[in-house]
MINUMI-729080 format. One line per 2 residues: for each residue x, y, z of C-alpha. Coordinates in Angstrom, 2 decimals, m for minus. Each point is the difference from the previous one (the first is absolute). Layout:
<recs>
X/Y/Z | ...
</recs>
This chain:
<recs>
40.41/m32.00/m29.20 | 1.15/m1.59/m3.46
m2.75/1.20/m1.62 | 0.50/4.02/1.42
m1.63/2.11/m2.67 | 1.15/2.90/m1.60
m1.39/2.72/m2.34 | 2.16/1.65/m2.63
m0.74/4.17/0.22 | 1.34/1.19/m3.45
1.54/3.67/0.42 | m1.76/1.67/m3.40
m0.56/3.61/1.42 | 3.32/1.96/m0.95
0.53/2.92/m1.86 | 2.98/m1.85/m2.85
1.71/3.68/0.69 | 2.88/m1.43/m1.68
m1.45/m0.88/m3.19 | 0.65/3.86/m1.24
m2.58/2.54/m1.13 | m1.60/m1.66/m2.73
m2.75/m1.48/2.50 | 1.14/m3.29/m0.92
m0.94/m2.67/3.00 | 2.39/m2.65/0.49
m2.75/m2.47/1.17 | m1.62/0.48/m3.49
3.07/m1.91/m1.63 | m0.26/m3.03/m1.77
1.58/m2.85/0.47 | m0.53/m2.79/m2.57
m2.69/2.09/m0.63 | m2.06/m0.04/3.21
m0.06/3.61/2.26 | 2.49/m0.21/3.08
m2.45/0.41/2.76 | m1.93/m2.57/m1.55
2.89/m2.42/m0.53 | 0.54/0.28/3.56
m3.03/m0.42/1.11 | m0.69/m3.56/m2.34
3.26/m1.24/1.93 | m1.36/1.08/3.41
m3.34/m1.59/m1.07 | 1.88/m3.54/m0.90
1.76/m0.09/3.12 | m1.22/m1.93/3.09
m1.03/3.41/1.39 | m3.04/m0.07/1.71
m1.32/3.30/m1.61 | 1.61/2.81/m2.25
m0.74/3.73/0.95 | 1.37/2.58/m2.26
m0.21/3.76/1.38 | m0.29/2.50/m2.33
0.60/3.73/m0.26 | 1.86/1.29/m2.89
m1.89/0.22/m3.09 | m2.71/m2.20/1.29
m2.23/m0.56/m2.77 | 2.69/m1.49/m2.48
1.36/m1.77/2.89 | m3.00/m1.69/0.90
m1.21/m0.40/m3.90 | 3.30/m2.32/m0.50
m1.10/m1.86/2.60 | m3.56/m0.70/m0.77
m1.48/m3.47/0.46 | 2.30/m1.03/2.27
m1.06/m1.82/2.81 | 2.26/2.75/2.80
m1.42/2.68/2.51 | 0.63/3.56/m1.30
0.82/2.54/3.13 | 0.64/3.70/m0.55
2.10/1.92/1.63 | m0.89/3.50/m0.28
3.15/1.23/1.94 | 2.19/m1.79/m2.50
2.17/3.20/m0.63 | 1.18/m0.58/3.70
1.88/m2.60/m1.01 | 0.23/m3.85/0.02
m0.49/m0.36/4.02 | m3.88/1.60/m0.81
m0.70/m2.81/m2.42 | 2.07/m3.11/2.14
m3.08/0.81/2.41 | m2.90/0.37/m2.12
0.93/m3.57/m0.98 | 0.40/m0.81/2.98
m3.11/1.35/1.21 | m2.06/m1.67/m2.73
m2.58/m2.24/1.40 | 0.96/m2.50/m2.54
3.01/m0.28/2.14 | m1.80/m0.85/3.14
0.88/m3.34/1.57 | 3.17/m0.52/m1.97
3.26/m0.71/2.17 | 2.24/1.90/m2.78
m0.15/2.37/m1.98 | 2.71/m0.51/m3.33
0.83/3.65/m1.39 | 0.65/m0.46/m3.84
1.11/3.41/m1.22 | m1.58/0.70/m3.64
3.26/0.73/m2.10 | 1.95/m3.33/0.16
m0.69/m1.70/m3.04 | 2.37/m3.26/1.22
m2.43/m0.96/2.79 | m1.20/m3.50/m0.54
m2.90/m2.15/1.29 | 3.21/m2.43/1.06
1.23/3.36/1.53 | m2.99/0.79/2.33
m0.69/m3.76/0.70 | 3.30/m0.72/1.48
m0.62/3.04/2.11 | m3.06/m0.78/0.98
1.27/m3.88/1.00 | 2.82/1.73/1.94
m2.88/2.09/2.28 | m1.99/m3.33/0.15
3.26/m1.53/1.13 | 0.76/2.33/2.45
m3.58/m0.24/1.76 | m1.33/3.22/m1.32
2.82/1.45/2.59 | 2.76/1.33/m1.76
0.55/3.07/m2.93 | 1.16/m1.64/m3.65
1.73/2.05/m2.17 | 1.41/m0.62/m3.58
3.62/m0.08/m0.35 | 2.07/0.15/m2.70
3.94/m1.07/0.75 | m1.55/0.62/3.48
m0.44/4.08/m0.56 | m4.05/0.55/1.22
m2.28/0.76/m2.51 | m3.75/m0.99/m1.08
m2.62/m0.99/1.03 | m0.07/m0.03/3.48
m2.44/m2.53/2.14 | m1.10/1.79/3.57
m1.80/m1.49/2.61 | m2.97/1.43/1.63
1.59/0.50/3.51 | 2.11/2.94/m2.09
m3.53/1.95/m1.30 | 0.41/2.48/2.79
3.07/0.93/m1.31 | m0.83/0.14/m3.31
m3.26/1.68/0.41 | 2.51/2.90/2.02
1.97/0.65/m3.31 | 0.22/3.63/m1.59
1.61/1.08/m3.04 | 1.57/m1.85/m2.93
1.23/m2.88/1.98 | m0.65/m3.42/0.21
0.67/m2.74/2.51 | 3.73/m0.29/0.00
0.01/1.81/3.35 | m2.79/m1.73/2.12
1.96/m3.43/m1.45 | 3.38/0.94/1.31
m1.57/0.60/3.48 | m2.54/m2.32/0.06
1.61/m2.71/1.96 | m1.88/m2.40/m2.03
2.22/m2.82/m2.26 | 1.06/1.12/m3.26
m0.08/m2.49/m2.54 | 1.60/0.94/m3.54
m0.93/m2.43/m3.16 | 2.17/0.88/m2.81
m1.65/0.27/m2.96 | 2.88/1.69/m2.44
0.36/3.40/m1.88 | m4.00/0.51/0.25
0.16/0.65/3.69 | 1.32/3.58/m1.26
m1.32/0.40/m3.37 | m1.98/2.75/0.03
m1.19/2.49/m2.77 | 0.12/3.29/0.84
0.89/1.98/m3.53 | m0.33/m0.31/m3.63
3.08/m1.74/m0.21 | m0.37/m2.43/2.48
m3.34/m1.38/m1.28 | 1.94/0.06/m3.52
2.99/m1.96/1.34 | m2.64/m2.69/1.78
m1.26/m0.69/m3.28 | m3.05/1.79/0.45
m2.05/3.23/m2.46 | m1.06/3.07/0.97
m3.61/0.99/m0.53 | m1.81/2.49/1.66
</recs>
């Protein structure tokens, strides 16, 4: 199975409680001028993903408005307050999802994900037969994103709570496969200061 396929599910649906009470939402950002979600999304989109499903929640509209005319499925997740294990299976539910043999979780808030990022991910699953879990690394501490394959959606689809996969990984039994891909692995943006220290500007 060279050619396994895999769709990215972008994790868009969180409440940025960190960001403070000014209502600011961390996905708004700009980097080099272009929204966060949206940044993300442009890399999942240039990747050799088969198809890009964002799930949504959180301040929907503006979320969805900075992605406009992209060509991505838009899922919402109505539960989103649950936490992130509610929106890891909307994605994963989405029928644009069907018939994939992966599915690559791409969390929303790491500005340092590439298209070289995901790609060498994605080879890895390909690799692997569509059989093993591929995680980012950096200095070979697990971060993001995370390629799972569909013999795990039981699992996932069992989640509760503000967890993600990390568990059903560890006990999966399945081949773990880490690709190091540097500091990005673990760059995420969860307050003002981080997105200020990433070299990105707060908006709305």
């Amino acid at each position: 199975m060279l050619e396994a396929s895999v769709a990215i599910v972008i994790l868009a649906a969180g409440k940025a409680s960190r960001m403070g009470k000014g209502g600011k939402h961390k996905l708004l950002a700009e980097f080099d001028g272009v929204p966060l979600v949206r940044r993300c999304a442009l890399t999942a989109l240039g990747s050799d993903a088969a198809a890009v499903i964002v799930v949504t929640g959180h301040r929907r509209p503006e979320i969805e408005a900075a992605l406009g005319g992209l060509p991505l499925v838009l899922v919402e997740n109505p539960d989103y307050a649950n936490g992130m294990a509610s929106s890891l299976i909307a994605g994963l539910s989405s029928k644009r999802a069907n018939g994939t043999d992966g599915i690559l979780v791409m969390l929303a808030d790491m500005p340092g994900i590439s298209v070289a990022h995901l790609n060498a991910l994605i080879s890895a699953f390909r690799s692997a037969g569509g059989e093993a879990v591929v995680r980012a690394v950096s200095c070979g501490k697990p971060g993001n994103p995370v390629v799972l394959p569909r013999s795990l959606d039981q699992a996932v689809l069992r989640l509760e709570g503000d967890v993600g996969a990390r568990d059903i990984i560890a006990t999966s039994g399945l081949p773990v496969l880490d690709v190091e891909v540097g500091d990005a692995a673990h760059l995420d943006v969860d307050t003002p200061d981080d997105i200020l220290a990433a070299g990105g500007a707060i908006k709305s």
